[in-house]
NUSERO-330973 format. One record per residue: residue in one letter; x, y, z of N, C-alpha, C, CB in turn. Coordinates in Angstrom, 3 decimals, padded with zeros to 6 digits, always signed. Each point is the difference from the previous one (the first is absolute). Glycine has a CB too. Example, Ala and Ser with C-alpha at 12.3 -4.5 7.8 and 13.67 -1.06 7.14 Angstrom:
! NUSERO-330973
code; neast; nnorth; nup; caeast; canorth; caup; ceast; cnorth; cup; cbeast; cbnorth; cbup
A; +013.190; -005.690; +007.800; -000.890; +001.190; +000.000; +000.900; +001.200; +000.000; -001.892; -001.173; +001.246
S; +001.542; +002.223; -001.966; +000.820; +001.190; +000.060; -000.770; +001.090; +000.730; +001.184; -000.628; -002.145
This chain:
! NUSERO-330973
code; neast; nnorth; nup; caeast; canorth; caup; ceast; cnorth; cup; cbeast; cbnorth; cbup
X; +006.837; -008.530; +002.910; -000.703; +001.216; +000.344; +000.084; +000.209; +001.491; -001.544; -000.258; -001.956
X; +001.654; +001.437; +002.597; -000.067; +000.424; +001.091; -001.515; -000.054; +000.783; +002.069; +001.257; -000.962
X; -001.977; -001.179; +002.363; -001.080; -000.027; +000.532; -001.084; +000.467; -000.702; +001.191; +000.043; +001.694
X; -002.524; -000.858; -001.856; -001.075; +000.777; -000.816; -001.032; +000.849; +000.930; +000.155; -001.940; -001.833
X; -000.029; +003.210; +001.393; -000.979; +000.477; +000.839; -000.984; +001.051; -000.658; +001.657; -000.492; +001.817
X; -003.576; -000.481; -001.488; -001.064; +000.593; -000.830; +000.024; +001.743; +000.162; -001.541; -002.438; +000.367
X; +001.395; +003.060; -001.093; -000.766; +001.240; +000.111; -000.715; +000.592; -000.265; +000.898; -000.043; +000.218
X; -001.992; +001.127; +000.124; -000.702; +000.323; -000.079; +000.129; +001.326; -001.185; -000.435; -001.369; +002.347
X; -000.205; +001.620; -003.487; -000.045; +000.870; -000.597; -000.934; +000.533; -000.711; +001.588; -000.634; +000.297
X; -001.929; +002.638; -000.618; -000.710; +000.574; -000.309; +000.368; +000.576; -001.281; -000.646; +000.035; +002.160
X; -000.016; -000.378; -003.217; +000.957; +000.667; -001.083; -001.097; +000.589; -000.984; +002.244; -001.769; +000.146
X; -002.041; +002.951; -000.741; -000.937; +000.621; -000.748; +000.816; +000.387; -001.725; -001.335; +001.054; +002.740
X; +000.537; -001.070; -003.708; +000.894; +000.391; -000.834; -001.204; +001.260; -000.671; +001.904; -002.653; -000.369
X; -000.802; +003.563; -000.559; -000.718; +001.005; -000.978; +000.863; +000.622; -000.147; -002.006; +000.165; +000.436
X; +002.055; +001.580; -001.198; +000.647; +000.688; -000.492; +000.447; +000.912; +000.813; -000.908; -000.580; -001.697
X; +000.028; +001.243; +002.457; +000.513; +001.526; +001.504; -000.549; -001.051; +000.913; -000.595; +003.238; -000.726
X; +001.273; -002.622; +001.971; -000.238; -000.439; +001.148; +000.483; +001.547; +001.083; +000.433; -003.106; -000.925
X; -001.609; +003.924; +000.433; +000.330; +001.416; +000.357; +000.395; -000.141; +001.722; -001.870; +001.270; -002.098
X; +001.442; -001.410; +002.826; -000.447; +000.176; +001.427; +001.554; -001.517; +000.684; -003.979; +000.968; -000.479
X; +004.112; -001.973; -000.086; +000.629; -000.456; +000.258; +001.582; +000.268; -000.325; -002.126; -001.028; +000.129
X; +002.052; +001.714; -001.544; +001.744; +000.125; -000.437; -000.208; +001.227; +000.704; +000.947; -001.155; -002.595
X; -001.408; +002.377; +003.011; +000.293; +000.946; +000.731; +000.483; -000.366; +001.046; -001.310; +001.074; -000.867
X; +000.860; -002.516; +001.868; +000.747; -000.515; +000.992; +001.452; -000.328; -000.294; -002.090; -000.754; +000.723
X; +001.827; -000.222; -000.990; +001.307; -000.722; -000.655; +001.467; +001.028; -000.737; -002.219; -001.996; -000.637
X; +001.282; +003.226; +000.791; +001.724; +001.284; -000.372; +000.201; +000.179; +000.982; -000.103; +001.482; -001.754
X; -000.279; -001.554; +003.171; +000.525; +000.338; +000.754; +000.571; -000.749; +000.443; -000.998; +001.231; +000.087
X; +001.321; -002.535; -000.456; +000.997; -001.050; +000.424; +001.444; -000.223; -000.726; -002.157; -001.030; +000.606
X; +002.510; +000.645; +000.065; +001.538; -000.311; -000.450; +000.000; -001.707; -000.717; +001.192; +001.810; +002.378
X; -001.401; -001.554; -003.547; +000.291; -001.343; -000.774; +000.952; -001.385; +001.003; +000.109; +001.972; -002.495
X; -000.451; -002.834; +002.548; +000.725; -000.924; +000.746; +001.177; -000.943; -001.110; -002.410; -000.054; +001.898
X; +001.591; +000.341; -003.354; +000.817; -000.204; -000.925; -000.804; -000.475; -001.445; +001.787; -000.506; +002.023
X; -000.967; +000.806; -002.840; -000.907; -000.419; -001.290; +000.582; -000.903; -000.881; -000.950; +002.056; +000.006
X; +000.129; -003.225; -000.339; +000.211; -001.227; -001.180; -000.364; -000.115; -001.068; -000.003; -000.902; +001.251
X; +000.687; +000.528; -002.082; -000.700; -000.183; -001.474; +000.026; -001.255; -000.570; +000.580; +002.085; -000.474
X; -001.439; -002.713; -000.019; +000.255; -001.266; -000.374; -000.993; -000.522; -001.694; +000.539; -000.383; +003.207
X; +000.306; -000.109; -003.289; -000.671; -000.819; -001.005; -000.691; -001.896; +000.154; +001.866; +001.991; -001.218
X; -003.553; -001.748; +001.281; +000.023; -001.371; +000.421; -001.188; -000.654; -001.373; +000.587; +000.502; +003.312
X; -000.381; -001.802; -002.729; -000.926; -000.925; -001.281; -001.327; -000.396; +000.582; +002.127; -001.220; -001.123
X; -003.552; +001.634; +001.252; -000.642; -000.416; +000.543; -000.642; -001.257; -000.769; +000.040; +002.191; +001.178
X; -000.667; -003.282; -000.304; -000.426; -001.231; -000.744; -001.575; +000.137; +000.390; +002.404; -001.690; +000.140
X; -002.841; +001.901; -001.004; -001.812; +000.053; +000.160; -000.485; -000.994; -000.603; -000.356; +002.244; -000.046
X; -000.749; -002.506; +001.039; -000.973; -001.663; -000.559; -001.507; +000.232; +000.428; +002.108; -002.035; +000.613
X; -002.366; +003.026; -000.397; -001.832; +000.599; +000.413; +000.473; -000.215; +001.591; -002.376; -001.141; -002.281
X; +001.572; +000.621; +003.283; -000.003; +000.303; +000.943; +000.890; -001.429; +000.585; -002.260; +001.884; -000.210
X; +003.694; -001.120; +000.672; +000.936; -000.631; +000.571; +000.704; +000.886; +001.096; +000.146; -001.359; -002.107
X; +000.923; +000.532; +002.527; +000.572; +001.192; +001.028; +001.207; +000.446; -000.595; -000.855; -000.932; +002.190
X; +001.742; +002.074; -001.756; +000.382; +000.812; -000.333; +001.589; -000.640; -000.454; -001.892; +001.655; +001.407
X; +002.062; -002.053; -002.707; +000.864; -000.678; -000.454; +000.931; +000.942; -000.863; -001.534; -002.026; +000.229
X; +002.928; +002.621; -000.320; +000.751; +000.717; -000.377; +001.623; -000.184; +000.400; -002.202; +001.223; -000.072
X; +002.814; -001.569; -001.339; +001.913; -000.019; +000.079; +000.094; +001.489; +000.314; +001.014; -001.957; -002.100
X; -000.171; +002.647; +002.717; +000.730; +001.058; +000.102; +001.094; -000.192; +001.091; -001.955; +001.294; -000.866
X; +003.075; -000.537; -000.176; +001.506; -000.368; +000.766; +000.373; -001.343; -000.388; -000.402; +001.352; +002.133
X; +000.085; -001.998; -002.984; +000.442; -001.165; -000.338; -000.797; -001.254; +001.083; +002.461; +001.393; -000.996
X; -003.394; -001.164; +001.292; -000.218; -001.203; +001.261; -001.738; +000.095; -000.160; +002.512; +000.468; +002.193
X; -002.719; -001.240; -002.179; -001.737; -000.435; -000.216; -000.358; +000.139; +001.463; -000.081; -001.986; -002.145
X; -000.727; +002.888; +002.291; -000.840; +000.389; +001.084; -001.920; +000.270; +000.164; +002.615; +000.938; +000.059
X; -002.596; -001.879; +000.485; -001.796; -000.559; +000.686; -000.577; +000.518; +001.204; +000.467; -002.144; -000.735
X; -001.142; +002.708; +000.341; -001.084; +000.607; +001.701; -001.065; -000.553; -000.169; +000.536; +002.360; +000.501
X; -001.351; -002.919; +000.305; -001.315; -000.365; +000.011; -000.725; +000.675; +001.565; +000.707; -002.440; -001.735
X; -001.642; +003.126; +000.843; -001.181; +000.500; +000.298; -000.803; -000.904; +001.359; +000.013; +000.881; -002.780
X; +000.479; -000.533; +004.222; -000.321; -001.104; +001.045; -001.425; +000.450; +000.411; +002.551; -000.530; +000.961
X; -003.037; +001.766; -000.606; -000.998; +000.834; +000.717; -000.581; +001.564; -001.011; +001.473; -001.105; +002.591
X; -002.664; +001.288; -002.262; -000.202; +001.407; +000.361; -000.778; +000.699; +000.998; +000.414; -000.231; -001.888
X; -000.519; +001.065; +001.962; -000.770; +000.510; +000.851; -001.109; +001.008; +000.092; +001.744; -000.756; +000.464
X; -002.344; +001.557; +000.281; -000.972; +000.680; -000.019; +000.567; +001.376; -000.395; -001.283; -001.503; +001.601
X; +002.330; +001.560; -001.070; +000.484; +001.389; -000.439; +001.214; +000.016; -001.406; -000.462; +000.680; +002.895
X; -000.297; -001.586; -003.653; +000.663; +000.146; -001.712; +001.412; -000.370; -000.190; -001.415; +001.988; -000.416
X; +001.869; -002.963; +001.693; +001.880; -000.215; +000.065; -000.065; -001.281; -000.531; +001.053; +001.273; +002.266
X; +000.127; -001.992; -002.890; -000.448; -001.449; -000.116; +001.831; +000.090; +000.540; -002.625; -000.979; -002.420
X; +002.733; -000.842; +002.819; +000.992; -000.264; +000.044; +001.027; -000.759; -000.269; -001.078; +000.839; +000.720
X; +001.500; -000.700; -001.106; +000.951; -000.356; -001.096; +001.331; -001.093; +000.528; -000.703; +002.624; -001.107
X; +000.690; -004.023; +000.932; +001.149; -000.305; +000.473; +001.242; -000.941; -001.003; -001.699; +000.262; +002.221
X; +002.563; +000.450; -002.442; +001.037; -000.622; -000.674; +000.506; -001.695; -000.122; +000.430; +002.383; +000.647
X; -001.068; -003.054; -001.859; +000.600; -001.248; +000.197; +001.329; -000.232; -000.813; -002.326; -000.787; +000.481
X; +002.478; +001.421; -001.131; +001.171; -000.716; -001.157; +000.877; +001.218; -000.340; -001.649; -001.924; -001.330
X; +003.101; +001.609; +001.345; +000.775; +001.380; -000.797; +001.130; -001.067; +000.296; -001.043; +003.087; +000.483
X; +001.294; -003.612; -002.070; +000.687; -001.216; -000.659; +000.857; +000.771; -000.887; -001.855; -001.905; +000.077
X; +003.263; +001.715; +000.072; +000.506; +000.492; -001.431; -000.233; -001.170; -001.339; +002.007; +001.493; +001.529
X; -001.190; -001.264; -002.173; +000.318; -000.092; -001.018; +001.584; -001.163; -000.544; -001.599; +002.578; +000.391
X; +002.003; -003.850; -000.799; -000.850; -000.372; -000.364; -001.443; -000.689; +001.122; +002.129; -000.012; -001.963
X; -003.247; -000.603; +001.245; -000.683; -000.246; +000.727; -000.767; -001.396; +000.327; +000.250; +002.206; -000.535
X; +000.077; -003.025; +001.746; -000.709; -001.572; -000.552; -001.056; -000.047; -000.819; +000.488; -000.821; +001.895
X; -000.898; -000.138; -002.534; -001.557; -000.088; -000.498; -000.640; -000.617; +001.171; +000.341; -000.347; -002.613
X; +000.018; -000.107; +004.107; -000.482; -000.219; +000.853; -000.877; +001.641; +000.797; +001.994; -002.441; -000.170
X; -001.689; +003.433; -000.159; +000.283; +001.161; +000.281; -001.048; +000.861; -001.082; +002.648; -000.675; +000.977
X; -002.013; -000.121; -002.582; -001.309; +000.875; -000.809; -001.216; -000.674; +000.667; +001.109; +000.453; -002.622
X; -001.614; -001.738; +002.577; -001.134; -000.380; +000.358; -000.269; +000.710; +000.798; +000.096; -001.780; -000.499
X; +000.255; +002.397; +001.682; -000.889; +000.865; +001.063; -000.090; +001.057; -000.560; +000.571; -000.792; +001.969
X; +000.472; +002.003; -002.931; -000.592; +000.556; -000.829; -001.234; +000.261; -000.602; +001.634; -000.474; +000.148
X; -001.991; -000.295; -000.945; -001.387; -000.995; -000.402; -001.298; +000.329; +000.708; +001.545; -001.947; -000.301
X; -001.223; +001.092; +001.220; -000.422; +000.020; +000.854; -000.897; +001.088; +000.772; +001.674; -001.409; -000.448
X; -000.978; +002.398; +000.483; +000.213; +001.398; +000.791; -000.892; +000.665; -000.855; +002.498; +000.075; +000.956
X; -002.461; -000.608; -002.321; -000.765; +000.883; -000.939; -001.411; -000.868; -000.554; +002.499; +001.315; -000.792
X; -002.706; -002.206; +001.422; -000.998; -000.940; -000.185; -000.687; -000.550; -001.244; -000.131; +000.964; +001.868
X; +001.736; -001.074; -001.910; +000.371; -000.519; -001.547; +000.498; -001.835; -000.302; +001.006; +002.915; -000.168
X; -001.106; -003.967; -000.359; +000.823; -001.124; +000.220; +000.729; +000.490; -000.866; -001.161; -001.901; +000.747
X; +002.388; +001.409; +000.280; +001.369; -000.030; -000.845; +000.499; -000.846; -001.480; +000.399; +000.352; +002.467
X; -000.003; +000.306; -003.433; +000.144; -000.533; -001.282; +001.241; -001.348; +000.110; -000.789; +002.710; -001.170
X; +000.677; -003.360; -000.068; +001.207; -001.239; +000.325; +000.919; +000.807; +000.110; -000.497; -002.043; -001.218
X; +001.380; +001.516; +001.950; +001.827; +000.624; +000.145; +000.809; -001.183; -000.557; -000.107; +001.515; +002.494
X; +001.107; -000.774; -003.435; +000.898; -000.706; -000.655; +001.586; -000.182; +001.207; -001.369; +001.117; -002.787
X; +001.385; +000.115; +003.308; +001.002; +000.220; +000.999; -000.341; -000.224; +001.407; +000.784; +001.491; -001.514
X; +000.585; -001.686; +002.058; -000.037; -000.305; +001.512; -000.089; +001.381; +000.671; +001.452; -002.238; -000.129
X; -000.946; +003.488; -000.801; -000.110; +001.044; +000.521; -000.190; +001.377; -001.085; +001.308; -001.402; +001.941
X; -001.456; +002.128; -001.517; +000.033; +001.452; -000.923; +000.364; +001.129; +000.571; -001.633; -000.709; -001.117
X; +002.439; +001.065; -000.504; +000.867; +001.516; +000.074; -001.591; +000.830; +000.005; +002.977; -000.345; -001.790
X; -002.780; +001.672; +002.290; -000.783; +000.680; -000.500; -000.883; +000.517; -001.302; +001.280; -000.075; +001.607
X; -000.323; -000.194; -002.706; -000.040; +000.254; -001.391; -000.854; -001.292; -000.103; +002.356; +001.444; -000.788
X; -001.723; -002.716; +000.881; -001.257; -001.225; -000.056; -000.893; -000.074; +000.555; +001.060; -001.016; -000.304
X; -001.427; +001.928; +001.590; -001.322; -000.657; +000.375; -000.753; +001.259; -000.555; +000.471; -001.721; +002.328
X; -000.227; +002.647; -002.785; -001.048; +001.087; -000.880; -000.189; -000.817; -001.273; +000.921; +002.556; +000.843
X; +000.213; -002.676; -001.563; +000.139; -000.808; -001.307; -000.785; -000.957; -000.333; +001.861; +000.390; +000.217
X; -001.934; -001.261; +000.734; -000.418; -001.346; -000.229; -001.529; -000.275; +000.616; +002.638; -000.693; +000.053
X; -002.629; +001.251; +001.291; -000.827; -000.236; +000.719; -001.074; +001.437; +000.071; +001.796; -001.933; +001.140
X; -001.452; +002.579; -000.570; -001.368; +001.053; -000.604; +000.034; +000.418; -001.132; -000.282; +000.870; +001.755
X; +000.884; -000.424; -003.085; -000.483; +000.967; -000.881; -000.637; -001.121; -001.297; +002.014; +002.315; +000.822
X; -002.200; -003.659; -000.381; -000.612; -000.922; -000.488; -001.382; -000.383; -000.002; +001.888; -000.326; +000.333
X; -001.862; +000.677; +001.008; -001.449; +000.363; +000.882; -001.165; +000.462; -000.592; +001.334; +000.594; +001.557
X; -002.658; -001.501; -001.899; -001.220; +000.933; -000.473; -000.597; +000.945; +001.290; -000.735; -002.009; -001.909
X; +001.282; +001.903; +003.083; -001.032; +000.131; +001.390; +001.348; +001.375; +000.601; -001.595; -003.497; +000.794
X; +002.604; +003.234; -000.982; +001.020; +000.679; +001.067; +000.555; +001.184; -001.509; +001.058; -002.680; +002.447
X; -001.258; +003.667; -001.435; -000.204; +001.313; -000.130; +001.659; +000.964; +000.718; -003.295; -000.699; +000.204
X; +004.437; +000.877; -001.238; +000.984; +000.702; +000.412; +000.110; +001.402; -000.372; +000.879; -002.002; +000.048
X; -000.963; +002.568; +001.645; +000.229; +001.431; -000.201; +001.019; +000.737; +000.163; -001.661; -000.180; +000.387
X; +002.578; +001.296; -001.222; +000.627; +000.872; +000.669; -000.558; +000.995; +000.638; +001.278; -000.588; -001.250
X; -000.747; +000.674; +002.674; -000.338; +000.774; +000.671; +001.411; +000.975; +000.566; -002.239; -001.727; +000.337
X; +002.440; +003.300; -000.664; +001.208; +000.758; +000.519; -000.828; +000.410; +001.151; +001.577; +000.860; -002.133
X; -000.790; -000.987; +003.090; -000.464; +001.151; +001.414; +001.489; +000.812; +000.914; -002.501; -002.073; +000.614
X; +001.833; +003.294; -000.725; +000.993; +001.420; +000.712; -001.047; -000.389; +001.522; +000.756; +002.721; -002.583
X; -000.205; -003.197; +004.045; -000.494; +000.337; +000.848; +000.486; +001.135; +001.045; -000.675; -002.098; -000.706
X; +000.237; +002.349; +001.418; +000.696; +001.387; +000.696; -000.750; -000.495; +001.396; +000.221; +002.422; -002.161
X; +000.743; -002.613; +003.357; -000.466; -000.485; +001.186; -000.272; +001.164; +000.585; +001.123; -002.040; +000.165
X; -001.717; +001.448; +001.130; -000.013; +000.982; +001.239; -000.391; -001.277; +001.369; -001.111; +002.797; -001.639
X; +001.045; -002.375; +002.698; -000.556; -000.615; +001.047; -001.111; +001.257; +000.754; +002.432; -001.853; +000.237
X; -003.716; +001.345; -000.292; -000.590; +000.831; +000.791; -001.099; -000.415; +000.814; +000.772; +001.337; -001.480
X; -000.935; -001.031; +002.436; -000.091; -000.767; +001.902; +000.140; -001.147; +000.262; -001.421; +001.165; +000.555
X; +003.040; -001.555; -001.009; +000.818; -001.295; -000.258; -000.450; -001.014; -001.116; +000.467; +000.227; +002.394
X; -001.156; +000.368; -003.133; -000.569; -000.942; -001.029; +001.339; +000.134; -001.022; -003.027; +000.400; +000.299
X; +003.217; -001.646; -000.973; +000.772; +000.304; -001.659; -001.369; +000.498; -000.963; +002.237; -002.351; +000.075
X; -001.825; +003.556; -000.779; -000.387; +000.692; -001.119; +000.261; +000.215; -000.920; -000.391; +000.441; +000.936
X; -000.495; -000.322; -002.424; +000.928; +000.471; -001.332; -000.849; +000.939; -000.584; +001.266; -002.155; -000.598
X; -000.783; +002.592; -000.552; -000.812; +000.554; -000.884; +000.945; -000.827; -000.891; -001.204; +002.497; +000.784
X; +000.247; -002.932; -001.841; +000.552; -000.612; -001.277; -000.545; +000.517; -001.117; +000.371; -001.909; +001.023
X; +000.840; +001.871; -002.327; -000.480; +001.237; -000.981; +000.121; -002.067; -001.030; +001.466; +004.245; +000.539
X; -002.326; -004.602; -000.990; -000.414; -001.501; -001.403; -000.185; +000.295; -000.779; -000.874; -001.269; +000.636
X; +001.860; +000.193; -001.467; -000.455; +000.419; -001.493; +000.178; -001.702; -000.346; +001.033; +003.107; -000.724
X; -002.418; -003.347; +000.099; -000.402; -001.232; -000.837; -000.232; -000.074; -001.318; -000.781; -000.390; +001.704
X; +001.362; +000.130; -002.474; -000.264; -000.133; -001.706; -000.209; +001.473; -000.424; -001.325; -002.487; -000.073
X; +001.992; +003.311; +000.883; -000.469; +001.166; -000.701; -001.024; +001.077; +001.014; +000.181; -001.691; -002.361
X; -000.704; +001.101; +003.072; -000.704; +000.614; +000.700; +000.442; +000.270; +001.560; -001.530; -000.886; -001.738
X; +001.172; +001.944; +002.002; +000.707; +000.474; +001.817; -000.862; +000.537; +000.670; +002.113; +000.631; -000.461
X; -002.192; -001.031; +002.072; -000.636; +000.294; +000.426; +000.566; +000.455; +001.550; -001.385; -001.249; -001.882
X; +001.128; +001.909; +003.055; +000.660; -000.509; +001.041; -000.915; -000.988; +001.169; +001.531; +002.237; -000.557
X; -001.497; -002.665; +001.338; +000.282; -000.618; +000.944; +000.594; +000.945; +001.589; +000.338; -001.872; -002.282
X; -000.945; +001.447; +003.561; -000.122; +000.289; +000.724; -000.208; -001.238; +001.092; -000.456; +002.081; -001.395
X; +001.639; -001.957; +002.344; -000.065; -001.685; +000.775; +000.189; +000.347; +000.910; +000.722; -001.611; -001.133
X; -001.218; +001.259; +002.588; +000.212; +000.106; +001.798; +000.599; -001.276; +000.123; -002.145; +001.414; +001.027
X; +002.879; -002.537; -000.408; -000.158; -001.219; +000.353; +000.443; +000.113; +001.819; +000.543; -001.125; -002.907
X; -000.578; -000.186; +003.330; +000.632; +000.196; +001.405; -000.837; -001.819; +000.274; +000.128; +003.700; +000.950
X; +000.691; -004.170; -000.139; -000.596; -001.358; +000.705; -000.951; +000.445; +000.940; +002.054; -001.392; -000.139
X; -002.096; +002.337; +000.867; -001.763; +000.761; +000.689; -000.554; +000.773; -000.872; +000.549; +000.360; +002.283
X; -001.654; -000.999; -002.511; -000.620; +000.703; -000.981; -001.013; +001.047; +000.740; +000.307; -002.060; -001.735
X; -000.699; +002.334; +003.302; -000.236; +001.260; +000.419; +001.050; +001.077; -000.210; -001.333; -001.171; +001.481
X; +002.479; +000.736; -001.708; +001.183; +001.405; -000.086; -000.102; +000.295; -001.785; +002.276; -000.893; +002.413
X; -002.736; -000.292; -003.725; -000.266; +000.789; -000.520; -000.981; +000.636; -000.286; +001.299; -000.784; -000.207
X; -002.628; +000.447; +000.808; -001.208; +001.166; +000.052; +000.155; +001.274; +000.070; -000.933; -001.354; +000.924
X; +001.819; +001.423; +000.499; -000.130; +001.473; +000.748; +001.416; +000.813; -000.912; -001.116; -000.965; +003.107
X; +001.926; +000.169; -003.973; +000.530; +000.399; -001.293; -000.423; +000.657; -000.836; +000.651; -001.363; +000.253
X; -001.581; +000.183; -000.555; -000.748; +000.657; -001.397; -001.389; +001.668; +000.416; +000.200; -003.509; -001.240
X; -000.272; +003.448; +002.333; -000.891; +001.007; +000.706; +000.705; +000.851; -000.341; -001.043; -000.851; +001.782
């Protein structure tokens, strides 16, 4: 993984976001992604999700007074994957790790074997359409989710100063 660096982020979700997508037309998209990811839920853990083929971990470092928390990237592991590697998995989800038969896992095995076995671990599909912008140097999205059926959007400021994303989200 590349340099890790925490950031600070404001994120709101619901259906309109009248006053804000009226902003956000007046910007020039910085670009838009679509992805398909697997979220791993265990009640209150940190933010554990494969997408793009590579298992990726944020944990929840701070928040603050003005509703930002910050977020700093520990893990984005492909695939296959040590079981030195699932254990922090696990871990991440404050979960103990189940016996491992393997020294490592394909993707298909560690859903297979290791979560969808699970009485506690919780696999979600999650599709997301994001649509960037940058605004008063912050990274921005609007995100259009859809979970089991259900969609919602999403609304995110981030930035490593989290005064630049206040006066963002203002």
């Amino acid at each position: 993984m590349a340099t890790i660096i925490p950031r600070w982020e404001w994120r709101t979700f619901g259906n309109r976001f009248r006053i804000a997508e009226e902003h956000f037309a007046q910007l020039q998209p910085t670009g838009v992604q679509e992805s398909d990811e697997l979220y791993l839920l265990a009640g209150s853990a940190d933010n554990v999700k494969i997408r793009d083929a590579l298992m990726d971990i944020k944990v929840l470092r701070a928040t603050n007074s003005q509703d930002l928390e910050c977020w700093e990237p520990v893990m984005k592991q492909g695939f296959p994957m040590a079981a030195t590697d699932v254990v922090k998995v696990f871990a991440a989800l404050h979960l103990a790790a189940p016996a491992m038969e393997r020294e490592s896992y394909t993707l298909e095995q560690f859903v297979d074997e290791l979560v969808a076995p699970s009485r506690v671990l919780r696999a979600v599909k999650i599709h997301k359409r994001r649509v960037r912008y940058k605004v008063g140097g912050c990274t921005s999205e609007v995100t259009d989710v859809t979970a089991e059926g259900k969609s919602t959007r999403t609304i995110a400021i981030e930035s490593e100063d989290a005064a630049a994303v206040v006066a963002a989200v203002a």
